[in-house]
N, C-alpha and C positions, 0 to 999 in steps of 0.2 A: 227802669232799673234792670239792666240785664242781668240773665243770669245765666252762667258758660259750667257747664259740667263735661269735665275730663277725666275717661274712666284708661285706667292701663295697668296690664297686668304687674303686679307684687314683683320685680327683677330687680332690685336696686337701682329705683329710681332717685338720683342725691335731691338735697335741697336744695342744690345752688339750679339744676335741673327743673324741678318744679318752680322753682322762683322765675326761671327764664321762660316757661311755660305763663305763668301766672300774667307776669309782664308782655308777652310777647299778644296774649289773646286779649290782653287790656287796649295796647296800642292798636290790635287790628281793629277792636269795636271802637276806637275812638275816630280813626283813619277812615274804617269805609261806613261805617254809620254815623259817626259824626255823635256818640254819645260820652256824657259825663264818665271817664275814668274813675272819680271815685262814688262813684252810683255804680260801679259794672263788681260784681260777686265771680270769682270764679272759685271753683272746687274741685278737686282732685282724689279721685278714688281708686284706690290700689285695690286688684283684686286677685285673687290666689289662682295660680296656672290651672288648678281642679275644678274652679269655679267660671272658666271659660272657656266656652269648644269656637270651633272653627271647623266648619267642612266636616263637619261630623265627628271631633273627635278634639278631646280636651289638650290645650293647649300644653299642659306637662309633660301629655303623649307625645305631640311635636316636637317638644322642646329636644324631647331622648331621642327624638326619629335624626334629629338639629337640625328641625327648621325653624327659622327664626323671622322676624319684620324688619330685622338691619337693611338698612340700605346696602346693596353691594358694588 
């Protein structure tokens, strides 16, 4: 029974977004493990820009510096 924890910081993340998340890491444990999709949990955890650094420095700092994880 796997179990898939995805943590990402509090940006307005939508639901249709986490749904496509949910689904997309179902399909991949089904695809290269070869396991039951409805035995696979997956969970998603928002967490507040103050509540996570990077490189020594909280990611809210970054965020006002603008830098950002966008693909560019």
């Amino acid at each position: 029974m796997p179990y898939i924890k995805i943590e990402v910081t509090r940006e307005g993340v939508t639901r249709a977004q986490k749904q496509a998340l949910i689904k997309g890491v179902t399909d991949l444990m089904t695809t290269v493990l070869n396991k039951d999709p409805q035995l696979t949990s997956v969970v998603i955890q928002e967490i507040d820009l103050d509540d996570w650094g990077q490189g020594g420095e909280q990611v809210s700092v970054l965020r006002e510096k603008g830098i950002t994880a966008d693909k560019k």
